[in-house]
py3Dmol code that shows the C-alpha trace and the ligand (Angstrom):
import py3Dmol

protein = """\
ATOM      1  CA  UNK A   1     136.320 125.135  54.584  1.00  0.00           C
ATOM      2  CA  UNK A   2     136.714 123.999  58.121  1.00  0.00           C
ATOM      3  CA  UNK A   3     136.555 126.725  60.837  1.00  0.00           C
ATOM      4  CA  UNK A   4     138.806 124.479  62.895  1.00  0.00           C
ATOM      5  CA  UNK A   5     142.147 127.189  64.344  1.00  0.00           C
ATOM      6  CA  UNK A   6     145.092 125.656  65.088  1.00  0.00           C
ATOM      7  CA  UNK A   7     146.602 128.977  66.520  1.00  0.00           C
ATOM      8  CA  UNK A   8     147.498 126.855  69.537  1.00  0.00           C
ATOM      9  CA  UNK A   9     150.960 124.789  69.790  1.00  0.00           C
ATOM     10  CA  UNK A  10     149.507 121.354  70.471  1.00  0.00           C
ATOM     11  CA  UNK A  11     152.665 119.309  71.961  1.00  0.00           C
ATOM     12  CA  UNK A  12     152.099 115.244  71.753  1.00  0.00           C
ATOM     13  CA  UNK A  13     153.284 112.772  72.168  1.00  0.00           C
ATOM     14  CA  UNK A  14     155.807 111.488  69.346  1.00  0.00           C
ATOM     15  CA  UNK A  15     155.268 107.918  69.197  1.00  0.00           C
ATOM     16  CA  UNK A  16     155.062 104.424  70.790  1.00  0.00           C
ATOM     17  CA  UNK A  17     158.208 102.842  69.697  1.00  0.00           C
ATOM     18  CA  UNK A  18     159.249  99.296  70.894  1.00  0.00           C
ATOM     19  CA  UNK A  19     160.732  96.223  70.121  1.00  0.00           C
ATOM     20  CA  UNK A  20     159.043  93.169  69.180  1.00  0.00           C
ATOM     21  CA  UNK A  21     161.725  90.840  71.043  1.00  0.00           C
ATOM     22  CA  UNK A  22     161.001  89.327  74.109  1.00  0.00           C
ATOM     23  CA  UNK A  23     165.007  88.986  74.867  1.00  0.00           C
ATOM     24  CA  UNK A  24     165.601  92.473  75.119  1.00  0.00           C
ATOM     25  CA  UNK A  25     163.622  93.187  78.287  1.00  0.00           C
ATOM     26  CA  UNK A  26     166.499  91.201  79.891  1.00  0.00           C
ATOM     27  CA  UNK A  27     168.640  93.440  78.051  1.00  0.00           C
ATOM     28  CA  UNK A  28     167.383  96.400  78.903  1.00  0.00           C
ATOM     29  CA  UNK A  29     168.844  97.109  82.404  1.00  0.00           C
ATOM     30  CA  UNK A  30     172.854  96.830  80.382  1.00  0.00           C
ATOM     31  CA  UNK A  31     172.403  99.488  78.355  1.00  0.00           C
ATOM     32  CA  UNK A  32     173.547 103.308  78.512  1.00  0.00           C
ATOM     33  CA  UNK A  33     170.589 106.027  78.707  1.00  0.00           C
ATOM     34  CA  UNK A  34     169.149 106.499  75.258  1.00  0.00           C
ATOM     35  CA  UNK A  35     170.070 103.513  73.530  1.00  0.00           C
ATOM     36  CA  UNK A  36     167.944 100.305  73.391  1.00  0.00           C
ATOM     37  CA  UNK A  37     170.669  98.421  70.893  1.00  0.00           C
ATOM     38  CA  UNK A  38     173.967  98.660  71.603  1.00  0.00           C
ATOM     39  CA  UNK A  39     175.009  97.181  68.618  1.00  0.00           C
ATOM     40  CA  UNK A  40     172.670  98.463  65.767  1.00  0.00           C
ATOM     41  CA  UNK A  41     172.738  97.575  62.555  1.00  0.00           C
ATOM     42  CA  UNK A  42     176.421  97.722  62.132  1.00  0.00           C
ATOM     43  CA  UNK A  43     177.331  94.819  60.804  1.00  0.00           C
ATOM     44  CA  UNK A  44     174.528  95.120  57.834  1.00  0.00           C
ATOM     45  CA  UNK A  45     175.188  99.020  56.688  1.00  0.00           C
ATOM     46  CA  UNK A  46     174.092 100.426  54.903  1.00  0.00           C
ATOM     47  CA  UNK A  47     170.469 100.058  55.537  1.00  0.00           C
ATOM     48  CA  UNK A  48     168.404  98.834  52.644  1.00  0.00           C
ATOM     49  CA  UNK A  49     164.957 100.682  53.386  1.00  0.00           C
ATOM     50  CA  UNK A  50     161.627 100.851  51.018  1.00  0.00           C
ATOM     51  CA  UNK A  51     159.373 103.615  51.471  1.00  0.00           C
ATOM     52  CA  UNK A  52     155.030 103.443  50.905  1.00  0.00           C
ATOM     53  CA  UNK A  53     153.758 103.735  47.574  1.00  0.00           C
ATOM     54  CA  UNK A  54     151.573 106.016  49.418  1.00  0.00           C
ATOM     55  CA  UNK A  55     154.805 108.570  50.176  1.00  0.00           C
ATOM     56  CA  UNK A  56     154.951 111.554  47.975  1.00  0.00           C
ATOM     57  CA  UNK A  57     158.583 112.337  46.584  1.00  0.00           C
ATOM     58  CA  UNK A  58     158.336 115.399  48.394  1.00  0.00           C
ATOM     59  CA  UNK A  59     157.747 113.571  51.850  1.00  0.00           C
ATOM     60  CA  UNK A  60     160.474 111.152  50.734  1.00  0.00           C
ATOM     61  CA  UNK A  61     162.867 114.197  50.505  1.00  0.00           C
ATOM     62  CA  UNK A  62     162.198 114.995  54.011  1.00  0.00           C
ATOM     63  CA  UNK A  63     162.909 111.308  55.186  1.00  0.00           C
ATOM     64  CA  UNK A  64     166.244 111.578  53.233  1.00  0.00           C
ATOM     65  CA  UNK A  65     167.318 114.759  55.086  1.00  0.00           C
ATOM     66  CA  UNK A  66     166.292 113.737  58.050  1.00  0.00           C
ATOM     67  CA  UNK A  67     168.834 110.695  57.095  1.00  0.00           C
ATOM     68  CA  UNK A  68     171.522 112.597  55.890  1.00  0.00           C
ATOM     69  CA  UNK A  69     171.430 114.186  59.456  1.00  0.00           C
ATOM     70  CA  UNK A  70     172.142 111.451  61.084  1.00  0.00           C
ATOM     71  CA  UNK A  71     174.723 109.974  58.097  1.00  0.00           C
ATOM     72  CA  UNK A  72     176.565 113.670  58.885  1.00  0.00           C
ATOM     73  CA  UNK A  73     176.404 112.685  62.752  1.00  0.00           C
ATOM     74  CA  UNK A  74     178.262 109.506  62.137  1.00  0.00           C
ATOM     75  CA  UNK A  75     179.907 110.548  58.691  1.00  0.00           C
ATOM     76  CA  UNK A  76     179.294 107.625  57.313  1.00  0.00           C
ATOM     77  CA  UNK A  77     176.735 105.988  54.625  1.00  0.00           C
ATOM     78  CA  UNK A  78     173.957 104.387  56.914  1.00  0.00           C
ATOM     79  CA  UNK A  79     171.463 104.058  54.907  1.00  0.00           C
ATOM     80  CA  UNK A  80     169.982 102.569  51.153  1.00  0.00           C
ATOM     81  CA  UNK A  81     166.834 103.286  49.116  1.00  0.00           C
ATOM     82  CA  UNK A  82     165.941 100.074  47.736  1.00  0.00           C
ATOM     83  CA  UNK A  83     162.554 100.816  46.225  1.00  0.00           C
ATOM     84  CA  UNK A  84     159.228 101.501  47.063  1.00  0.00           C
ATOM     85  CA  UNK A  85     156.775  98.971  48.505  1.00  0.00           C
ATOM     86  CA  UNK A  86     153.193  98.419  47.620  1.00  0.00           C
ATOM     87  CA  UNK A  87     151.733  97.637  51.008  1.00  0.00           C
ATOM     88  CA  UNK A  88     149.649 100.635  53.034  1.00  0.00           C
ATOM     89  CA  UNK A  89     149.410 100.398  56.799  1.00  0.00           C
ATOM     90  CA  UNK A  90     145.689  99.189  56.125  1.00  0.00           C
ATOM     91  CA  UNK A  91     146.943  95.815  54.794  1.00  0.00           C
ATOM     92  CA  UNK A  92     148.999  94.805  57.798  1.00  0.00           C
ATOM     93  CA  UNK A  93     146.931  92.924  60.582  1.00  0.00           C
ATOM     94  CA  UNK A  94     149.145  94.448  63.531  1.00  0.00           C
ATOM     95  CA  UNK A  95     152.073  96.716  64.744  1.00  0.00           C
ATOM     96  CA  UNK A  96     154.512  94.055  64.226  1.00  0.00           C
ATOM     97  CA  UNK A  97     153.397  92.597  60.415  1.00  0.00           C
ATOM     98  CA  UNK A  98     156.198  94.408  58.383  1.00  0.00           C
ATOM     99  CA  UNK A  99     159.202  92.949  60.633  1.00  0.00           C
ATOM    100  CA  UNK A 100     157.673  89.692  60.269  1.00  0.00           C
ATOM    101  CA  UNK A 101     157.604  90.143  56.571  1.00  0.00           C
ATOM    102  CA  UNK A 102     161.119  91.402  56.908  1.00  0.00           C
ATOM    103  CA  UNK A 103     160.210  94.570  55.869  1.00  0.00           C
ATOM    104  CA  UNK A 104     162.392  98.090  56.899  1.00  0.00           C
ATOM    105  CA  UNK A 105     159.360 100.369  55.405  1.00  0.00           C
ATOM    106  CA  UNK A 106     158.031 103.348  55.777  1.00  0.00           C
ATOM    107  CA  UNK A 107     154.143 103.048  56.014  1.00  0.00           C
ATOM    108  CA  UNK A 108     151.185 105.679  56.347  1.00  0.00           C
ATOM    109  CA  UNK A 109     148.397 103.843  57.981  1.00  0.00           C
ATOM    110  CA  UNK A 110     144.770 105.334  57.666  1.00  0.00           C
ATOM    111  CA  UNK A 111     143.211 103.838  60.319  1.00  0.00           C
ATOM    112  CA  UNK A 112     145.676 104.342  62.895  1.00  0.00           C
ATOM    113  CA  UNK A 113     143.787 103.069  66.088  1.00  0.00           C
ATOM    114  CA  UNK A 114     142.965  99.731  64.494  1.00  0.00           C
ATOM    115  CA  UNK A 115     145.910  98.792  62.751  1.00  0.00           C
ATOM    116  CA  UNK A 116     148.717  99.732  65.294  1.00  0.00           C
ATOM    117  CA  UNK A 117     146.986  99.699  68.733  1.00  0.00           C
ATOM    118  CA  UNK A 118     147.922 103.519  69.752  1.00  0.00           C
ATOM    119  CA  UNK A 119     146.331 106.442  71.087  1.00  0.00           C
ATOM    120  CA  UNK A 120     144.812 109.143  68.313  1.00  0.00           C
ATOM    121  CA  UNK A 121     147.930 111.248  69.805  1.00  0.00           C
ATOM    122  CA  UNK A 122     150.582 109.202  69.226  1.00  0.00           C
ATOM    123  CA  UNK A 123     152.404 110.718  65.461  1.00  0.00           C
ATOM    124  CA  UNK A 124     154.008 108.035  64.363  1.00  0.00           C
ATOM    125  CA  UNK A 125     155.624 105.000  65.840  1.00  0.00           C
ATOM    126  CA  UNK A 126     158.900 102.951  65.006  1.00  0.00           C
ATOM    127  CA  UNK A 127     158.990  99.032  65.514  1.00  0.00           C
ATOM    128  CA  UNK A 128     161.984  96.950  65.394  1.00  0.00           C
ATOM    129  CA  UNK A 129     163.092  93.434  66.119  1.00  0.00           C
ATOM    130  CA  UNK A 130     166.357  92.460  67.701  1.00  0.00           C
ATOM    131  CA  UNK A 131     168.499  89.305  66.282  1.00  0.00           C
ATOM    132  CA  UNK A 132     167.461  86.363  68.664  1.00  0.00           C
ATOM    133  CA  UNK A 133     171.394  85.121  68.609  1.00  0.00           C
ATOM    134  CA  UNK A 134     172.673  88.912  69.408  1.00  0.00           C
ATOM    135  CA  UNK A 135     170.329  90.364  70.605  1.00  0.00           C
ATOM    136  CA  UNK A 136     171.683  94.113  70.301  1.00  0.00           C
ATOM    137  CA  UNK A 137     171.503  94.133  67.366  1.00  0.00           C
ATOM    138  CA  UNK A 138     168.827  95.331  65.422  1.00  0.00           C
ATOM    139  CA  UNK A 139     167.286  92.790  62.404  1.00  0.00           C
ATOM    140  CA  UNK A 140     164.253  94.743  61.177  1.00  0.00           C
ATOM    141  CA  UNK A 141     162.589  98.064  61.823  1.00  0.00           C
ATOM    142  CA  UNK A 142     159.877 100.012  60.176  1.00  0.00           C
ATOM    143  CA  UNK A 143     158.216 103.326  60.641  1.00  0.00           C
ATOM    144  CA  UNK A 144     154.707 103.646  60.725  1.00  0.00           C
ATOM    145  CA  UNK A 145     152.857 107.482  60.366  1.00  0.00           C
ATOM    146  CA  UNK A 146     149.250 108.623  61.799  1.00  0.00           C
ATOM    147  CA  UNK A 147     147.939 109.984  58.487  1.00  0.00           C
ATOM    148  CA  UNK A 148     144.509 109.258  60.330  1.00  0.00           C
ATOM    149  CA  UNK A 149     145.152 112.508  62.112  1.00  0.00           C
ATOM    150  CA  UNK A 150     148.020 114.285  60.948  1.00  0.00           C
ATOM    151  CA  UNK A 151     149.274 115.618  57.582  1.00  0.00           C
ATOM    152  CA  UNK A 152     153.047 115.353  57.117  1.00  0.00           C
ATOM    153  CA  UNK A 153     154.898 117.801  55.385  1.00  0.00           C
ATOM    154  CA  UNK A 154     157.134 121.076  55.402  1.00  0.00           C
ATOM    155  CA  UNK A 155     155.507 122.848  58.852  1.00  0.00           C
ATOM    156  CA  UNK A 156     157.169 125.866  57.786  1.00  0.00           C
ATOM    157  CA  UNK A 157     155.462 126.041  54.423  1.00  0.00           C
ATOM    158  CA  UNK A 158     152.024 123.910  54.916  1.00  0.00           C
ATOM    159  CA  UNK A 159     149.102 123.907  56.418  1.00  0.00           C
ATOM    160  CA  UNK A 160     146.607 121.970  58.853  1.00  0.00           C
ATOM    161  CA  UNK A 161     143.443 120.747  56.847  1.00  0.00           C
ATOM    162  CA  UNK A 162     140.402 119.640  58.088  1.00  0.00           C
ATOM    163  CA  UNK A 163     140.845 118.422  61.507  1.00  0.00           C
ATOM    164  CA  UNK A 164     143.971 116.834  60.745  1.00  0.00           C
ATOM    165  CA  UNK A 165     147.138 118.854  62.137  1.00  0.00           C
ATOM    166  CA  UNK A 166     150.182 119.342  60.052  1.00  0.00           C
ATOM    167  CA  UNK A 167     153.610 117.625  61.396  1.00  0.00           C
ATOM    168  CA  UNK A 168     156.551 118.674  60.123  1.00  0.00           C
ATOM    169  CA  UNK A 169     158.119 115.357  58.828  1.00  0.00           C
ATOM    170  CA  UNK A 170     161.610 115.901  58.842  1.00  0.00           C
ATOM    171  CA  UNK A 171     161.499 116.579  62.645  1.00  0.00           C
ATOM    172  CA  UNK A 172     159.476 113.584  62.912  1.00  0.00           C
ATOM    173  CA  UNK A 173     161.838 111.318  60.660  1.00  0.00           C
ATOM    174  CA  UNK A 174     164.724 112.894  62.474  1.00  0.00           C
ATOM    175  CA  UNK A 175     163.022 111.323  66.099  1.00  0.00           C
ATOM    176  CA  UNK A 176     162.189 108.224  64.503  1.00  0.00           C
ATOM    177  CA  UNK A 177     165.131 107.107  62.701  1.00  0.00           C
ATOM    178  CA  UNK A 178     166.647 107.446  66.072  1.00  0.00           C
ATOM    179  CA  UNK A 179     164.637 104.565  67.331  1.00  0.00           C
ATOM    180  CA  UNK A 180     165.649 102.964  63.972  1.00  0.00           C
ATOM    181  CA  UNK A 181     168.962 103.097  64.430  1.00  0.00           C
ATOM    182  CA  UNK A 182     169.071 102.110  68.057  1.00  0.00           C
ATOM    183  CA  UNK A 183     168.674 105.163  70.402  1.00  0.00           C
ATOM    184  CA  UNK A 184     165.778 105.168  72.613  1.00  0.00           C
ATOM    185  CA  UNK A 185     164.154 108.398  74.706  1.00  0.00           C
ATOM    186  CA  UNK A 186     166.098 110.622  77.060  1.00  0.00           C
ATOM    187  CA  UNK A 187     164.089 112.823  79.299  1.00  0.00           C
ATOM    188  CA  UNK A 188     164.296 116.607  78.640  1.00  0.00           C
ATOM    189  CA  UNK A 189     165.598 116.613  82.193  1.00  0.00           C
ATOM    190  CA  UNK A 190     168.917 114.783  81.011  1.00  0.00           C
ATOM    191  CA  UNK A 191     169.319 116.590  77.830  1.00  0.00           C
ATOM    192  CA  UNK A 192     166.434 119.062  77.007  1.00  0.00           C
ATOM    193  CA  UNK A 193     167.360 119.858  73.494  1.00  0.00           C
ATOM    194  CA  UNK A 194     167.810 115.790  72.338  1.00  0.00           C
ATOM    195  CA  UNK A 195     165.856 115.213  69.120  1.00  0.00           C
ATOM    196  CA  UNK A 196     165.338 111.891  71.145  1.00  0.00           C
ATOM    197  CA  UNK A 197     162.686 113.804  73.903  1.00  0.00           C
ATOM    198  CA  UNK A 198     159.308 112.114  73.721  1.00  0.00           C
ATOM    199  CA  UNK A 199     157.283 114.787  72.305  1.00  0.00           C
ATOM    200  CA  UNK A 200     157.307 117.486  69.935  1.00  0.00           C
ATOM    201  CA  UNK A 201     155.469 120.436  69.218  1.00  0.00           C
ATOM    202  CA  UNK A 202     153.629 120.719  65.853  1.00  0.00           C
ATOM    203  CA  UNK A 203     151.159 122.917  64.181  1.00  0.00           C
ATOM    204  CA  UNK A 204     151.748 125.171  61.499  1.00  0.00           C
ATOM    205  CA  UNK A 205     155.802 126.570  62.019  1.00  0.00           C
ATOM    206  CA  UNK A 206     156.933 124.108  64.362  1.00  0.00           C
ATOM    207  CA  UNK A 207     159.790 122.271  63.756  1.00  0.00           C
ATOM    208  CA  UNK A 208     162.380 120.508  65.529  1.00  0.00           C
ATOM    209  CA  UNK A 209     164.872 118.921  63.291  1.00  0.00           C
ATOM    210  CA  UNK A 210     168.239 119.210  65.038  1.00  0.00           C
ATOM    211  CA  UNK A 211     170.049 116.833  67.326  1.00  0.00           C
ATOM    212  CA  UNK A 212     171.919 118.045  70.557  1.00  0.00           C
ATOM    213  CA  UNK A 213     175.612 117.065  71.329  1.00  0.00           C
ATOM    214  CA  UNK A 214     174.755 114.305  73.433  1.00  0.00           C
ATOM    215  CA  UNK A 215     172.075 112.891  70.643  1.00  0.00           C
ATOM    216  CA  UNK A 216     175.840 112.460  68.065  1.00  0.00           C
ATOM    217  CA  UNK A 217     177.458 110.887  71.658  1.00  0.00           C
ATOM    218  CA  UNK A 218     174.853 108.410  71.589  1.00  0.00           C
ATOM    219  CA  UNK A 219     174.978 107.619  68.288  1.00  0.00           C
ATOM    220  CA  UNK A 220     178.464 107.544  67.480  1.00  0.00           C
ATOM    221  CA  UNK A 221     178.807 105.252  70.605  1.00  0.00           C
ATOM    222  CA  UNK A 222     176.822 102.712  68.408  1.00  0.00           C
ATOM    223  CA  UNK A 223     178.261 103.052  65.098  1.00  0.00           C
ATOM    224  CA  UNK A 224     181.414 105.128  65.160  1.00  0.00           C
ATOM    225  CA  UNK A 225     182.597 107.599  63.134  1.00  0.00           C
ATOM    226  CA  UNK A 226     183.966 107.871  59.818  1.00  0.00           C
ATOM    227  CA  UNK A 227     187.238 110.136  58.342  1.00  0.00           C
ATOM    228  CA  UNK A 228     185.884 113.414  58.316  1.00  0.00           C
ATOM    229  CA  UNK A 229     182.738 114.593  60.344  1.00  0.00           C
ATOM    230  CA  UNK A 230     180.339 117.676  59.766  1.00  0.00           C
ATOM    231  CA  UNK A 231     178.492 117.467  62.871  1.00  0.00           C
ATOM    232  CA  UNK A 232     178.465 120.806  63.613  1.00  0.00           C
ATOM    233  CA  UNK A 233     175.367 121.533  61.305  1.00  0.00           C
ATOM    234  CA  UNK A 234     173.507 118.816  62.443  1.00  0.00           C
ATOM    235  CA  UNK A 235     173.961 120.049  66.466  1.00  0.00           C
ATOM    236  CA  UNK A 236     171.591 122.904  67.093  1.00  0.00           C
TER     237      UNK A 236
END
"""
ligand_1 = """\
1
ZN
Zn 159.993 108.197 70.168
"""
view = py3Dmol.view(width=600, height=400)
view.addModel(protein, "pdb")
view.setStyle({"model": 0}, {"cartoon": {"style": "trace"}})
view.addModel(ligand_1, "xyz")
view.setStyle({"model": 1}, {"stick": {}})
view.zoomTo()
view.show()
């Protein structure tokens, strides 16, 4: 039994995402606030994805809705599950590894510090590389979750262990498949209730898992939107 409290709402930072392309620095400057590739993935939807062997089908459920938010946003099928995938954070050598090994995974990496290069605070961090003849749009990206320090799960329902703090995951997958599909930060001073602001609150009850108005702009100025739309329950 640990006599650790976590009666305090600890806010942190969300994650470290970037791009592994060199070309897009150039890029950068051209595009609209909150989006880092203009074009996305839209000429290879849906989005063939593998999750860790590592993720609990209960965790995997809470990447899904946090999908199906963004699939409502859009209204249209954006992404696949193709499997899971038997590599652990531990077994790449960097942050980059799975978009060299042309991987779009989902990883839980145990020794956070070591393997991806970022601060104990950062939650989780998405990676992506751009295609080097179009270079907005997006070729790879993976996820990558602190399970050093953090426990992911249902913050309304779980508990913080140990010393490790409990996130809740959909409002994490909901910020990070943003980076995924192309949108970067926007500052809480251009839209404070964004799903795309840099940090987050967690700690037992603290969630976060809705996008704002301008968070389904963004998006749908990327990749459209289908017949029929339910974006309403997705916009807190
Ligand atoms: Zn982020």
């Amino acid at each position: 039994m640990s006599s650790f409290k976590y009666s305090i709402f600890f806010i942190v930072l969300f994650c470290g995402s970037q791009t592994n392309n060199v070309n897009s620095s150039s890029q950068k400057s051209e595009n609209p606030l909150g989006i880092h590739s203009q074009d996305g993935w839209k000429n290879s939807l849906p989005i063939k994805y593998t999750i860790s062997i590592e993720m609990t089908d209960t965790q995997h459920q809470y990447l899904k809705n946090a999908m199906q938010s963004w699939e409502k946003a859009v209204a249209k099928k954006l992404f696949e599950f193709e499997g899971t995938d038997p590599h652990k954070g531990i077994d790449f050598s960097d942050l980059y590894e799975p978009l060299k090994m042309g991987l779009n995974g989902h990883f839980f990496d145990m020794t956070w510090a070591k393997s991806t290069g970022k601060p104990n605070s950062v939650l989780a961090t998405t990676v992506w590389e751009n295609d080097p003849n179009m270079t907005q749009a997006i070729l790879h990206s993976s996820i990558r979750y602190n399970q050093e320090y953090y426990i992911f799960g249902d913050a309304t329902k779980d508990q913080s262990q140990d010393k490790k703090t409990i996130v809740d995951m959909q409002s994490l997958c909901t910020h990070e498949l943003g980076h995924f599909l192309g949108l970067s930060h926007v500052p809480s001073t251009s839209d404070s209730s964004s799903i795309m602001n840099p940090t987050l609150k967690i700690g037992e009850g603290n969630t976060n898992r809705f996008m704002s108005s301008g968070d389904v702009d963004r998006v749908r100025s990327i990749y459209g939107v289908g017949d029929s739309t339910q974006s309403q329950e997705v916009i807190k």
